[in-house]
C-alpha positions as a LaTeX table, in Angstrom:
\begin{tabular}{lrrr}
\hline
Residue & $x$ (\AA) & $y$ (\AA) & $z$ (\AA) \\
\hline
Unk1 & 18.82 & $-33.00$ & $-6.58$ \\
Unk2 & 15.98 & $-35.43$ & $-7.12$ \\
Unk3 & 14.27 & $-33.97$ & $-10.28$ \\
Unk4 & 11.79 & $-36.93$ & $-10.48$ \\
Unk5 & 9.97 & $-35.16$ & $-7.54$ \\
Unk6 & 9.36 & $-31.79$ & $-8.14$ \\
Unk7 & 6.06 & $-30.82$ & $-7.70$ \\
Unk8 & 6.08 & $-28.28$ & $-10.48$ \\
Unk9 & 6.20 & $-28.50$ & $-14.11$ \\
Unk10 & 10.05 & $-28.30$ & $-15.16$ \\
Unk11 & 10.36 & $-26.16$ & $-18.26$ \\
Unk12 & 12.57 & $-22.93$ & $-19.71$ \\
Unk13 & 11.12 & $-20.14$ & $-18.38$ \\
Unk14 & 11.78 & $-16.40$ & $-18.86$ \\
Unk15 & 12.14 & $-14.38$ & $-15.26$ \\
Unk16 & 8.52 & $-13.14$ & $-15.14$ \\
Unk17 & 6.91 & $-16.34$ & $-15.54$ \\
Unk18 & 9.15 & $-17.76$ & $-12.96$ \\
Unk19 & 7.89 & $-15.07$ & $-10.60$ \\
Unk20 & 4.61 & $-16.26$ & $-11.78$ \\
Unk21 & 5.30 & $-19.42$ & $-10.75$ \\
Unk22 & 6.44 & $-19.03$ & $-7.43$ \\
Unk23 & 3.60 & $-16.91$ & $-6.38$ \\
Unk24 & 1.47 & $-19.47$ & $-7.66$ \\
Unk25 & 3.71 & $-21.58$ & $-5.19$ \\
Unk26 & 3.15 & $-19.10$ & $-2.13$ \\
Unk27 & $-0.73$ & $-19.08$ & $-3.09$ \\
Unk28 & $-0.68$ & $-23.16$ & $-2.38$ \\
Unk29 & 1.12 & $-22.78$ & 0.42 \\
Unk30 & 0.29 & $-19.37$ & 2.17 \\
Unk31 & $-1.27$ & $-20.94$ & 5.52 \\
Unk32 & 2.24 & $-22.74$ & 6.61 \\
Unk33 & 4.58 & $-19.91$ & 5.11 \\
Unk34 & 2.57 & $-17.35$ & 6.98 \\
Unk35 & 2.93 & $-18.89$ & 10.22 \\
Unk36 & 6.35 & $-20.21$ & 9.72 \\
Unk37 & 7.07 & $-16.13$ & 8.94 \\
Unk38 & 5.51 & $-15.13$ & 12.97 \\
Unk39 & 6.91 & $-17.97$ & 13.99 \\
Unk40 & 10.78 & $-16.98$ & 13.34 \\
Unk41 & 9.62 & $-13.16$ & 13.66 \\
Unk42 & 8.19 & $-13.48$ & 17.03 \\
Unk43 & 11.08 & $-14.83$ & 19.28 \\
Unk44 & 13.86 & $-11.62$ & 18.17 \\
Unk45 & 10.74 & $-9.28$ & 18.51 \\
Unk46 & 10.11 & $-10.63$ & 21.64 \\
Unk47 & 13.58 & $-10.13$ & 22.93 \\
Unk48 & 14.07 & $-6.55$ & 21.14 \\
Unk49 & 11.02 & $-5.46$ & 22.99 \\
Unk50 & 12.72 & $-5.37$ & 26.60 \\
Unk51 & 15.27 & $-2.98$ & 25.46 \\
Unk52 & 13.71 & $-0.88$ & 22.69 \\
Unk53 & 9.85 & $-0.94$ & 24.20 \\
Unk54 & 10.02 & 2.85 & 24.21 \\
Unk55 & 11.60 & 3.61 & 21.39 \\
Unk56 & 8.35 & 2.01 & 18.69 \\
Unk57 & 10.71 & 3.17 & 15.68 \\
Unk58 & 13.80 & 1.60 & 16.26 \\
Unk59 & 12.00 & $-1.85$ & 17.22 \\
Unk60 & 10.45 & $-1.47$ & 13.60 \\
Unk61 & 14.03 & $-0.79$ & 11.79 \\
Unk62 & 15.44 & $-4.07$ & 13.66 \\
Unk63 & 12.14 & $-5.98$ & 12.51 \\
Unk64 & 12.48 & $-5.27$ & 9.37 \\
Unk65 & 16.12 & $-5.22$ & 9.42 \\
Unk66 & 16.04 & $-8.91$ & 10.22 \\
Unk67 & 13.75 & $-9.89$ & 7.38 \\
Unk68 & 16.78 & $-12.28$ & 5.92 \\
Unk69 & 16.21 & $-14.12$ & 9.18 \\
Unk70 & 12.45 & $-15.13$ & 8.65 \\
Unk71 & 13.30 & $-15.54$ & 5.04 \\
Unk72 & 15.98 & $-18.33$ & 5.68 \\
Unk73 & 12.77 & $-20.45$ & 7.28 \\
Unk74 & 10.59 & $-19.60$ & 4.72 \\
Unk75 & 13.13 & $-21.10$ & 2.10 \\
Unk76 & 14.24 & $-23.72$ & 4.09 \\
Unk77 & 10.56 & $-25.53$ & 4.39 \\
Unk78 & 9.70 & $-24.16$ & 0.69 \\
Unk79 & 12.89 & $-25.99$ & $-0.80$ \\
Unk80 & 11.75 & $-29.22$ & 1.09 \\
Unk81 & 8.10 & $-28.96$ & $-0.07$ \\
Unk82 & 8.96 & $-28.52$ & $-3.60$ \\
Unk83 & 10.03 & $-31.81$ & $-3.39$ \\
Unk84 & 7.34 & $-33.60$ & $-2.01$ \\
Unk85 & 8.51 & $-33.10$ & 1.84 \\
Unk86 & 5.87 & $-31.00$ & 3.03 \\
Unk87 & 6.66 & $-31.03$ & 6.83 \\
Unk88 & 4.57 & $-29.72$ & 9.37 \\
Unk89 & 4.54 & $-26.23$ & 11.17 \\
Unk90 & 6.02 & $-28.04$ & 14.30 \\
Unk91 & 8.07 & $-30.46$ & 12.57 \\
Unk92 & 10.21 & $-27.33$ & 10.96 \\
Unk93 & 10.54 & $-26.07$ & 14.02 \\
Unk94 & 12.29 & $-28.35$ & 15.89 \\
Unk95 & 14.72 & $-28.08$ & 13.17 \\
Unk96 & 14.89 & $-24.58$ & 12.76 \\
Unk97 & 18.61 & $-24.51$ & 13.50 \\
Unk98 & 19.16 & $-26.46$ & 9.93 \\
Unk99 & 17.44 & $-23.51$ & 8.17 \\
Unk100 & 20.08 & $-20.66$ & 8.75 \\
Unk101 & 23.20 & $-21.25$ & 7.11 \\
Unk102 & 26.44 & $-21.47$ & 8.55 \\
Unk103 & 27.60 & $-17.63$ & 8.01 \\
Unk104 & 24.30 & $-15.90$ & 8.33 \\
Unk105 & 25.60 & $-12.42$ & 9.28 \\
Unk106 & 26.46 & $-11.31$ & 6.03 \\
Unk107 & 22.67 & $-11.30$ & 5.09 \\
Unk108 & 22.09 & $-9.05$ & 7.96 \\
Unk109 & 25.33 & $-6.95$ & 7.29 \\
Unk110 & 26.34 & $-5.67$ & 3.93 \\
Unk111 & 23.85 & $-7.93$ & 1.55 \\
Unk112 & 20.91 & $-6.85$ & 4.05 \\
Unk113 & 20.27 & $-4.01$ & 1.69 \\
Unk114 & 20.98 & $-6.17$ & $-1.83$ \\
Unk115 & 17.90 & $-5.89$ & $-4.34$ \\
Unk116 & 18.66 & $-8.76$ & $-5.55$ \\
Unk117 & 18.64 & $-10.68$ & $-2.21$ \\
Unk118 & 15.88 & $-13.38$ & $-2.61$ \\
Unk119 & 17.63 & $-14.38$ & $-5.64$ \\
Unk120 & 20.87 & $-15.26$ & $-3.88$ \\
Unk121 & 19.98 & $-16.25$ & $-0.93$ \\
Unk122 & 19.48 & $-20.04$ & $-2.32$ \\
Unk123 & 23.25 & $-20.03$ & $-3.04$ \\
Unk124 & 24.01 & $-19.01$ & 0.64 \\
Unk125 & 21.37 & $-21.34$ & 1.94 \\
Unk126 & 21.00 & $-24.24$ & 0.09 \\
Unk127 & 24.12 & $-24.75$ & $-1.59$ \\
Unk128 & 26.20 & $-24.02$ & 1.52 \\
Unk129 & 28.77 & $-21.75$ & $-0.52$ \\
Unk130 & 30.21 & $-18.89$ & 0.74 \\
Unk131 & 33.48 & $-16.82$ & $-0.37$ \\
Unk132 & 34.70 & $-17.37$ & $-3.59$ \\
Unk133 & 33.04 & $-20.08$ & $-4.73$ \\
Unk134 & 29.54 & $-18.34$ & $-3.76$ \\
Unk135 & 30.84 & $-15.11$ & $-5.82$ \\
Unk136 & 31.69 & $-17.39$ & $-8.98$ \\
Unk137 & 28.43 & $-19.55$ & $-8.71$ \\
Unk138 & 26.62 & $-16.50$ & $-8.78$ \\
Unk139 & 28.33 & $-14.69$ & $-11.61$ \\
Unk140 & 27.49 & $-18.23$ & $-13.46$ \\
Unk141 & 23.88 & $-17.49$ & $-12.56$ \\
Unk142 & 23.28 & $-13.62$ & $-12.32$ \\
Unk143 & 21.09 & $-13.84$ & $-15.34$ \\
Unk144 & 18.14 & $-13.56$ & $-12.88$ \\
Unk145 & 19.52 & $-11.24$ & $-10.77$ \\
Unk146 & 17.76 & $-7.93$ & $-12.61$ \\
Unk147 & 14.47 & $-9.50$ & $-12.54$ \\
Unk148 & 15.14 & $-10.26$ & $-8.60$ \\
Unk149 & 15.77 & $-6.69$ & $-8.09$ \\
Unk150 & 12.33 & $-5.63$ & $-9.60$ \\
Unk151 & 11.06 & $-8.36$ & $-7.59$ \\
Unk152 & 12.14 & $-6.46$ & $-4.21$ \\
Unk153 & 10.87 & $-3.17$ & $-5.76$ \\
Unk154 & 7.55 & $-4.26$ & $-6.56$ \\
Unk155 & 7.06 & $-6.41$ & $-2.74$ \\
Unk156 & 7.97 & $-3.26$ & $-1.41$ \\
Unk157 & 5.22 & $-1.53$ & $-2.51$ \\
Unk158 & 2.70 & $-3.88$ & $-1.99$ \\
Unk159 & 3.72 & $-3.96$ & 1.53 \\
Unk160 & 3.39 & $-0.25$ & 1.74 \\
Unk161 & 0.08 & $-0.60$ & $-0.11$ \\
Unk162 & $-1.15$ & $-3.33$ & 2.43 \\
Unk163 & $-0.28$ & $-1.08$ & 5.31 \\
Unk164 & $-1.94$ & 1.02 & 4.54 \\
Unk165 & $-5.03$ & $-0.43$ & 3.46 \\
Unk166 & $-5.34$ & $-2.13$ & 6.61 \\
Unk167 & $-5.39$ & 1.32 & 8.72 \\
Unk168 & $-7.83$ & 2.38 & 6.32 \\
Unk169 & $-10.08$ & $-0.50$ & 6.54 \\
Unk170 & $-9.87$ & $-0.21$ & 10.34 \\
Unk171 & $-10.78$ & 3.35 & 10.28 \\
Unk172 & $-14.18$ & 2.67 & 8.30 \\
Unk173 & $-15.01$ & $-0.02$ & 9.97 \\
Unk174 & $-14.91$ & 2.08 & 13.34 \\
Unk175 & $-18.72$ & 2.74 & 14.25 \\
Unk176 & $-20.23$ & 5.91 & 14.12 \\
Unk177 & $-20.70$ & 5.85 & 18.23 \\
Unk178 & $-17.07$ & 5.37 & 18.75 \\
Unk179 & $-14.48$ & 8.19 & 18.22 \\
Unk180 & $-13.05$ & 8.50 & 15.12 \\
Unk181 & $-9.33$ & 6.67 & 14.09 \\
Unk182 & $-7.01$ & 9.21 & 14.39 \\
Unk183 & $-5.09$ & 8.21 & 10.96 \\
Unk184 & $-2.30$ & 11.09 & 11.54 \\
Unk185 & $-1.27$ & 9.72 & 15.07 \\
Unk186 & $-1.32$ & 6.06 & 14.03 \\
Unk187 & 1.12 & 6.96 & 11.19 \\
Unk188 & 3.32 & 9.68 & 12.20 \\
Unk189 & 2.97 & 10.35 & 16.07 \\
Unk190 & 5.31 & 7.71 & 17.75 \\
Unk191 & 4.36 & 9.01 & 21.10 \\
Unk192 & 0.75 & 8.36 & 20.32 \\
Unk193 & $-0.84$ & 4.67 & 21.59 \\
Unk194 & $-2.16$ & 4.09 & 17.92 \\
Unk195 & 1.20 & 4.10 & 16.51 \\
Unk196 & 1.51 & 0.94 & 18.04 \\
Unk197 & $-1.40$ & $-0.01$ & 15.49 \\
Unk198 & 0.15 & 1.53 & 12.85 \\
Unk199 & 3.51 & $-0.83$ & 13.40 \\
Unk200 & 1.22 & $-3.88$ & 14.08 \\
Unk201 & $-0.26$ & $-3.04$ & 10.45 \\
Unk202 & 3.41 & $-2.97$ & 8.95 \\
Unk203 & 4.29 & $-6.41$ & 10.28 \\
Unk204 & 1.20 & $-8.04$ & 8.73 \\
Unk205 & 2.06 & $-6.45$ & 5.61 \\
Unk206 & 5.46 & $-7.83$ & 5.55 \\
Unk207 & 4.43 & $-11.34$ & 6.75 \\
Unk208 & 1.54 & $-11.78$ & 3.95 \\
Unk209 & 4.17 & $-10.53$ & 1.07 \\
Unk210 & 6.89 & $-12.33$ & 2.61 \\
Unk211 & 5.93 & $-15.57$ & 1.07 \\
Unk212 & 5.53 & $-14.53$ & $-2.62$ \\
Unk213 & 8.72 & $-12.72$ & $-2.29$ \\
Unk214 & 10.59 & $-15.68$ & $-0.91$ \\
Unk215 & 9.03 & $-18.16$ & $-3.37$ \\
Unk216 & 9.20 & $-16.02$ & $-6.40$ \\
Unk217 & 13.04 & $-15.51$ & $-5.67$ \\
Unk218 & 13.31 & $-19.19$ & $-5.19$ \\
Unk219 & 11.31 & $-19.75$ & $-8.47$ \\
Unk220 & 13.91 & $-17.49$ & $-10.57$ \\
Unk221 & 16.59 & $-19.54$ & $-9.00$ \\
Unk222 & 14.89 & $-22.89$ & $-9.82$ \\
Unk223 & 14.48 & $-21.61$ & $-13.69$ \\
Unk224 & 17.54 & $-19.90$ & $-13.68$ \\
Unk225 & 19.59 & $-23.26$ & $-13.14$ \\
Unk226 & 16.95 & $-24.99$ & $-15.52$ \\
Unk227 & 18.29 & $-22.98$ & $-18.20$ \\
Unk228 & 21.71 & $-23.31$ & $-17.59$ \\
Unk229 & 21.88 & $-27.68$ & $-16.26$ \\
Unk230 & 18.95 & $-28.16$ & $-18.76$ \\
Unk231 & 16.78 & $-30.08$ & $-15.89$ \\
Unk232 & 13.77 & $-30.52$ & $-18.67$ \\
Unk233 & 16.00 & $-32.31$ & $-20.63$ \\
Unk234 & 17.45 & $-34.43$ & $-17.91$ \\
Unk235 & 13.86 & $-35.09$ & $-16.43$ \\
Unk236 & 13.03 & $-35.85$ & $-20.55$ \\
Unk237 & 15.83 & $-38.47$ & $-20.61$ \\
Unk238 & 15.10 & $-40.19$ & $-17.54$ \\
Unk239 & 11.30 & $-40.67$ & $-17.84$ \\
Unk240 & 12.27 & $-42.13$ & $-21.18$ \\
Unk241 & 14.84 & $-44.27$ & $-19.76$ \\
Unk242 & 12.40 & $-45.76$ & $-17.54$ \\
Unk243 & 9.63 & $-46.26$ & $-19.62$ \\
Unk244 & 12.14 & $-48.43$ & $-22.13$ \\
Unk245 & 12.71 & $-50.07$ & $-19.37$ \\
Unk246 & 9.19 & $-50.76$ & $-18.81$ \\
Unk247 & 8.97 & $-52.04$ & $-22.67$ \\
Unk248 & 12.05 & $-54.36$ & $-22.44$ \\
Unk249 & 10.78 & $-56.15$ & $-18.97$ \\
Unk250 & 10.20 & $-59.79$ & $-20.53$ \\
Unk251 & 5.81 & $-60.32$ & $-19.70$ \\
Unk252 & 4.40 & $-63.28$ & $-18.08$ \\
Unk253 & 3.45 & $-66.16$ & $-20.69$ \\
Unk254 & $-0.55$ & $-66.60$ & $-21.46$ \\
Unk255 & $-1.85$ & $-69.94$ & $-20.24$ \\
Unk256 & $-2.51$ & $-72.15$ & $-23.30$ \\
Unk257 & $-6.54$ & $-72.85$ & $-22.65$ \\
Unk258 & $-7.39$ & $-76.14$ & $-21.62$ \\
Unk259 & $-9.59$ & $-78.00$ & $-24.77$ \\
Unk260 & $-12.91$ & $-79.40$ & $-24.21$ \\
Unk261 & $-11.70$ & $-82.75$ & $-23.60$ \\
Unk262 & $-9.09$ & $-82.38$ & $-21.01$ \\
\hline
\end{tabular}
């Protein structure tokens, strides 16, 4: 891992300031996270829309059922820019494939429902461990794990908050000529048109939380192994190291100045 170019400060930090830290990193980077998050989300809702176009609830459950899925992207192009690859919207698409690691159906199986999944999924994704040796590396790191899982509480309720704000904000702005927003339909009444606006509400909730949760997970993972490989210390050593390099590098000889007479 190539410490020297991280763009954020590397220093201990306790799990809240971590998740400080990587919504500061979502907040830099909302624009591209956003879209990569429709971007992954739009194909499988495309395709789960022939079959389940009747059925509004159940196409919900599998949207938000495959959250892991738009997640993996997210972290994939976040774990790049960190590191001073900030690639394009396009450019991380036409390696998309490289952003899902190789067993992904676990994440949408059994750890789908893990509190602490934002937190792990680095292990899975970016270390490339599964099995055992995923189970013992995150044993070795599951000091962050408690903070992850109030991570996932607290996301959830600002998506829930954001959903519905945005019906709320829709029905004021409504003008007085026009009928009324029917709130009860939009939330509740699945046979109703509106509930269709309702749903479209929940999936811009997710996708504008979706980035702080993915970063902020990714943040307590960064500071997590910062505590435990001491990368301040490392990135102390080697700036050092250079700059005594710097100091030791023999300097060009002054020209003696010419006298008068010459």
């Amino acid at each position: 891992m190539e410490l020297d170019r991280l763009s954020a400060v590397i220093r201990p930090r306790n799990p809240w300031e971590s998740i400080d830290l990587g919504f500061a990193l979502a907040q830099r980077w909302f624009l591209p996270l956003w879209a990569l998050w429709w971007v992954a989300a739009l194909l499988p809702g495309g395709l789960l829309l022939l079959p389940l176009h009747g059925n509004v609830d159940l196409w919900l459950v599998a949207m938000w059922w495959l959250k892991p899925l738009y997640e993996s992207v997210l972290l994939f192009w976040l774990s790049r820019a960190l590191f001073g690859d900030v690639a394009s919207v396009a450019g991380t698409v036409r390696q998309i494939g490289a952003a899902f690691p190789p067993r992904l159906w676990p994440h949408l199986l059994w750890r789908r429902l893990g509190p602490a999944r934002s937190f792990t999924m680095p292990v899975t994704l970016l270390e490339r461990l599964s099995g055992r040796p995923r189970r013992e590396r995150l044993r070795i790191l599951r000091g962050g794990a408690g903070a992850a899982s109030w991570l996932t509480i607290i996301c959830v309720h600002l998506e829930t908050l954001l959903w519905l704000s945005a019906l709320l904000l829709i029905a004021f702005m409504i003008p007085d000529q026009l009928p009324e927003l029917d709130l009860r339909a939009a939330i509740f009444d699945d046979s109703s048109r509106l509930y269709w606006l309702g749903t479209c509400c929940t999936l811009a909730a997710m996708s504008v939380i979706a980035p702080f949760y993915v970063a902020a997970g990714f943040a307590l993972y960064l500071g997590r192994r910062t505590e435990l490989e001491a990368w301040d210390l490392e990135l102390r050593f080697r700036r050092g190291l250079a700059a005594g390099r710097g100091l030791d590098r023999p300097r060009a000889m002054p020209e003696r100045p010419r006298s008068a007479s010459a």
